[in-house]
C-alpha positions, 0 to 999 in steps of 0.5 A, spaced: 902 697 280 900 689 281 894 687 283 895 679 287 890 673 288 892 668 289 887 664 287 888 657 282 884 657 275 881 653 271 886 651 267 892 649 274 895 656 274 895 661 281 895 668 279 900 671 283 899 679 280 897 683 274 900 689 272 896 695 271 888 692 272 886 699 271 883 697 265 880 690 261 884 689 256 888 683 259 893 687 262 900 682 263 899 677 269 904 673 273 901 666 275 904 659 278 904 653 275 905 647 280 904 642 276 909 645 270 916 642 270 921 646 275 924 649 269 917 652 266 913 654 273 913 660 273 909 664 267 907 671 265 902 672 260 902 679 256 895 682 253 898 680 246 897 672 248 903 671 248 907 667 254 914 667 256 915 660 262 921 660 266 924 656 272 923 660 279 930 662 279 930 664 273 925 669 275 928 670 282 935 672 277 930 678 274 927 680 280 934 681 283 936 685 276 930 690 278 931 691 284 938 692 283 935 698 278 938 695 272 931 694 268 929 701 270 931 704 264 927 700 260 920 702 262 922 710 261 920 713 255 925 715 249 923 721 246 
């Protein structure tokens, strides 16, 4: 489940979410950058630190593909 706050750090970026937040190990956080190109103000960070930055429809395409159910296969375990 993500956590939301909404509140701009530091560093210019609006934390939009953080999946999981049930422990303090950096858990992945979706975050905005206003002042980022358009093509790269959309950033989610892992617990590695490691970041993957797209544009806002690039991210809407991925949210589309997960509602529609095509990543769900990708959380479940394989055993």
């Amino acid at each position: 489940m993500a956590e939301t706050t909404g509140m701009p750090g530091s560093d210019g970026l609006e934390q939009v979410a953080v999946f999981c937040g049930k422990c303090d190990c950096g858990c992945p956080t979706l975050f905005v950058d206003a002042a980022a190109p358009a093509e790269r103000r959309i950033v989610l960070t892992d617990d590695f630190g490691q970041r993957v930055q797209m544009s806002a429809d690039q991210f809407g395409s991925l949210l589309d593909e997960a509602k529609a159910g095509r990543l769900d296969g990708v959380a479940t375990p394989t055993t």
